[in-house]
PQR file of N, CA, C, O and H, with PARSE charges and radii, in Angstrom:
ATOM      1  N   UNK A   1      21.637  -8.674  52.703 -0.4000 1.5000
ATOM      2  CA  UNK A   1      20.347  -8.436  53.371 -0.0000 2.0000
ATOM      3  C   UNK A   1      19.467  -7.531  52.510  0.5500 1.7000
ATOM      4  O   UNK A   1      18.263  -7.555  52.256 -0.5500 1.4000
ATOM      5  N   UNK A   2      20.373  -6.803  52.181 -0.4000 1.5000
ATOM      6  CA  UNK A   2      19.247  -5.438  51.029 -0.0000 2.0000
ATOM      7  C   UNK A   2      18.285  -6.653  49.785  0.5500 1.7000
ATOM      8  O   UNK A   2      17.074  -6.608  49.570 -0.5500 1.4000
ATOM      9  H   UNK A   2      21.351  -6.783  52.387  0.4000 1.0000
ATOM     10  N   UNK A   3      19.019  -7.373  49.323 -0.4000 1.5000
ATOM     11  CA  UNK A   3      18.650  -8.301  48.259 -0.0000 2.0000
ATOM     12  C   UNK A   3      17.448  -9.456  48.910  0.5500 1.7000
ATOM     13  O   UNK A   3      17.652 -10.637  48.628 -0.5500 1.4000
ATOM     14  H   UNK A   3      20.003  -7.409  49.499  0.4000 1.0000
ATOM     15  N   UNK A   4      16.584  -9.219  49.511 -0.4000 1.5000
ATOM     16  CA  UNK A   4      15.027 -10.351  50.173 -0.0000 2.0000
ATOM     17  C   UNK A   4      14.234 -10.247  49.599  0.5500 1.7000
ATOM     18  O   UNK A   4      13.874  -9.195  49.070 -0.5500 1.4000
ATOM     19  H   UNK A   4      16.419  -8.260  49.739  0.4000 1.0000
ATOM     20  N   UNK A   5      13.619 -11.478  49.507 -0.4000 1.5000
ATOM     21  CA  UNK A   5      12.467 -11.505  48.829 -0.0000 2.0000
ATOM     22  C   UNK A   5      11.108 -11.108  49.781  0.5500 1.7000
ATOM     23  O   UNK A   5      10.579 -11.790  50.659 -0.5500 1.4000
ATOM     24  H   UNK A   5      13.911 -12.333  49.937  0.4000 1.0000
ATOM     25  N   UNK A   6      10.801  -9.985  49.365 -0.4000 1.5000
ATOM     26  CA  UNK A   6       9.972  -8.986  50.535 -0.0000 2.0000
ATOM     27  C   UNK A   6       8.854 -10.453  51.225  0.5500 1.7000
ATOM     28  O   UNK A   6       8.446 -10.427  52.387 -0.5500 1.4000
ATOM     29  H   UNK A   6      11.230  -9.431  48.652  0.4000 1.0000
ATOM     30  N   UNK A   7       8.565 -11.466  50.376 -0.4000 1.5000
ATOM     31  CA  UNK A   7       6.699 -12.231  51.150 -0.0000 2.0000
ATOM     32  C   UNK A   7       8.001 -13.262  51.624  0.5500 1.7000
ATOM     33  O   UNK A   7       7.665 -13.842  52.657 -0.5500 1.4000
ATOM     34  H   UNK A   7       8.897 -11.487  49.432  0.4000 1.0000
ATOM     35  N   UNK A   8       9.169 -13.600  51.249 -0.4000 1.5000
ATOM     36  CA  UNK A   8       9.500 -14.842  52.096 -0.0000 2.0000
ATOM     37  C   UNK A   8       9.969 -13.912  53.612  0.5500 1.7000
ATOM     38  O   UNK A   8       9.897 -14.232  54.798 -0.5500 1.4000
ATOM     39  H   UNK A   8       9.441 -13.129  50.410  0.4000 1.0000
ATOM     40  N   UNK A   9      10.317 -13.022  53.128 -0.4000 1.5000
ATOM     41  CA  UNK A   9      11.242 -12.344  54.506 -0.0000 2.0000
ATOM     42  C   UNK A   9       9.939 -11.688  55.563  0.5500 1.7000
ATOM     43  O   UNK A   9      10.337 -11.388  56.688 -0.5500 1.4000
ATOM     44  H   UNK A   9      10.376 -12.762  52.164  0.4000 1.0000
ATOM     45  N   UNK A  10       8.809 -11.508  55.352 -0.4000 1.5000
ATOM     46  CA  UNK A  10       8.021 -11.371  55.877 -0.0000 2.0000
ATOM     47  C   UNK A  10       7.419 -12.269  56.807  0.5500 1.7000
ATOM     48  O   UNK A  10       7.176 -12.172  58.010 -0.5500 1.4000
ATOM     49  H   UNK A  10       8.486 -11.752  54.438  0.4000 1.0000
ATOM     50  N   UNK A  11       7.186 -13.412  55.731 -0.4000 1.5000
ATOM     51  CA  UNK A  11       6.907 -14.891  56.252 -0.0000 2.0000
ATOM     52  C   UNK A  11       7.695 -15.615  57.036  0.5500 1.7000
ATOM     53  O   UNK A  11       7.237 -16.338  57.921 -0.5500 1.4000
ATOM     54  H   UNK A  11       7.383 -13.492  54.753  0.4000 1.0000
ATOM     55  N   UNK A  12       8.923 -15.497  56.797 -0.4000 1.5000
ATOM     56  CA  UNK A  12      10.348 -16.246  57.724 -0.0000 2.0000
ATOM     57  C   UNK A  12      10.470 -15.285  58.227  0.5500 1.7000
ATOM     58  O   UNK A  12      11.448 -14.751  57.704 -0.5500 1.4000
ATOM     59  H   UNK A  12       9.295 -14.909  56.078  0.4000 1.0000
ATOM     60  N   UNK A  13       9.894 -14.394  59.300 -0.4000 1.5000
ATOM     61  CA  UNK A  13      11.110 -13.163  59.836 -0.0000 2.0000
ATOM     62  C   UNK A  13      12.067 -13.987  60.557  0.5500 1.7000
ATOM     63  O   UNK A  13      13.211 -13.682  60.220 -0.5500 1.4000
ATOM     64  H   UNK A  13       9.100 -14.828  59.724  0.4000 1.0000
ATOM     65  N   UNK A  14      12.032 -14.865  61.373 -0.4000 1.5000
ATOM     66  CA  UNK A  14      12.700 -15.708  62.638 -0.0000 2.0000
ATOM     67  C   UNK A  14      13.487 -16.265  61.905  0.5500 1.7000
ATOM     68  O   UNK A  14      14.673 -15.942  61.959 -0.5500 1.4000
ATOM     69  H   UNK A  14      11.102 -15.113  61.647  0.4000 1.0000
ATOM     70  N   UNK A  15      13.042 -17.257  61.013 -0.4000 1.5000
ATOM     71  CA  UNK A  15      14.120 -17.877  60.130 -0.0000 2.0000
ATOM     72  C   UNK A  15      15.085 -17.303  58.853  0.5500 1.7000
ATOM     73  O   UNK A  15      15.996 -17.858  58.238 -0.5500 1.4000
ATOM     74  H   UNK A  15      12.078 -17.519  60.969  0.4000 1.0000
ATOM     75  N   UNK A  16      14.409 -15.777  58.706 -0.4000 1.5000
ATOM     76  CA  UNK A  16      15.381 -15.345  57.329 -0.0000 2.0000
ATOM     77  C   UNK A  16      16.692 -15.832  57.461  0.5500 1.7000
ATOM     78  O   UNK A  16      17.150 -15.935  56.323 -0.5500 1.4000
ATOM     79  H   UNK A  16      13.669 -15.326  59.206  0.4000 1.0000
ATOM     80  N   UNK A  17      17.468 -16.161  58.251 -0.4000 1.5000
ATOM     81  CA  UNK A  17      18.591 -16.322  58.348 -0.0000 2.0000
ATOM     82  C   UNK A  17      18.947 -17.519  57.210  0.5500 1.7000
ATOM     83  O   UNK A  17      19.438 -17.442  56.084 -0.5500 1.4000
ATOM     84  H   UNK A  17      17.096 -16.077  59.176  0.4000 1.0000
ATOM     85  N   UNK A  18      18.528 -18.531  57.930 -0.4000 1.5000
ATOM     86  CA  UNK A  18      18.454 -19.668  56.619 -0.0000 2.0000
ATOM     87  C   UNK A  18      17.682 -19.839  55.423  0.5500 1.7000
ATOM     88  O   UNK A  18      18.066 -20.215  54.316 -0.5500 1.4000
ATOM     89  H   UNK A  18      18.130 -18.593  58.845  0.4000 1.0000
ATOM     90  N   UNK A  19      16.394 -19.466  55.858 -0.4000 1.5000
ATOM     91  CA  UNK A  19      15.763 -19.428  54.180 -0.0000 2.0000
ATOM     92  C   UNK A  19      16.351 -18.228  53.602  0.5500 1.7000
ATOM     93  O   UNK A  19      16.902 -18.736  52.625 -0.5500 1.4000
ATOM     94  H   UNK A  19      16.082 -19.161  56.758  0.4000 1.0000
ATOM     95  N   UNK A  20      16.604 -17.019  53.536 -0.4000 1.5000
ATOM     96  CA  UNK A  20      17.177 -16.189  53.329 -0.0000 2.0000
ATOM     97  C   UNK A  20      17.927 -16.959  52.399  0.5500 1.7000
ATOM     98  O   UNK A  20      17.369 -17.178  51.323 -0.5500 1.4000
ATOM     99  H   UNK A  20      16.156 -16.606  54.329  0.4000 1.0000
ATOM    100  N   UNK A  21      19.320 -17.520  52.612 -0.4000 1.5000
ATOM    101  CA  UNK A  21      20.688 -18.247  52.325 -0.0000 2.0000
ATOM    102  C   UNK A  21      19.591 -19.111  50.794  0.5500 1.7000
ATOM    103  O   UNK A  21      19.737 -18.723  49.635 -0.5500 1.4000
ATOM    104  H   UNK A  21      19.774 -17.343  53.485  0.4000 1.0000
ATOM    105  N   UNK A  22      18.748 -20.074  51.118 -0.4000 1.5000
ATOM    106  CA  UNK A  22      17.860 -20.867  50.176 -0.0000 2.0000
ATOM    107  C   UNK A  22      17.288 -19.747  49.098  0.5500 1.7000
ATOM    108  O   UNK A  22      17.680 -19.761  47.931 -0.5500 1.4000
ATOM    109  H   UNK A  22      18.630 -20.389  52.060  0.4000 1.0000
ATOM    110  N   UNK A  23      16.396 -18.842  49.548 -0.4000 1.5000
ATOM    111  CA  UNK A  23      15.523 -17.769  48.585 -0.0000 2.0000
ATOM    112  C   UNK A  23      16.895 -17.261  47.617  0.5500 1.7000
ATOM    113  O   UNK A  23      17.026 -17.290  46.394 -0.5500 1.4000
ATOM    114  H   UNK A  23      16.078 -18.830  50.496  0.4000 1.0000
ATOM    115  N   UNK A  24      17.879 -16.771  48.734 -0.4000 1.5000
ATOM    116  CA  UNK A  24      18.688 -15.904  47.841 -0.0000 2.0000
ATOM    117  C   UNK A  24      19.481 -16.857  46.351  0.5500 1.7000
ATOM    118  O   UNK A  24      19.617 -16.542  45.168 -0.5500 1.4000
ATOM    119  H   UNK A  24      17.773 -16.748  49.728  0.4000 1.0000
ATOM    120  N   UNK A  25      19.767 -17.779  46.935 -0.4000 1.5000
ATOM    121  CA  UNK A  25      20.376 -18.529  45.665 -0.0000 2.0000
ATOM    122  C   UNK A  25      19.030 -19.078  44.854  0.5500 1.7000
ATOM    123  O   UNK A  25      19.157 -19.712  43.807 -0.5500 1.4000
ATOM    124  H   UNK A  25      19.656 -18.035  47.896  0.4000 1.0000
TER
END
């Protein structure tokens, strides 16, 4: 979780879960 990409995790708050998983790799 420390490791987000601050504008996607902003943009996905609801979904970070999965884009999160996508951004991070």
């Amino acid at each position: 979780m420390a490791h987000k990409k601050g504008a996607s995790s902003t943009r996905n708050g609801r979904d970070s879960n999965a884009q999160r998983l996508g951004v991070k790799r």
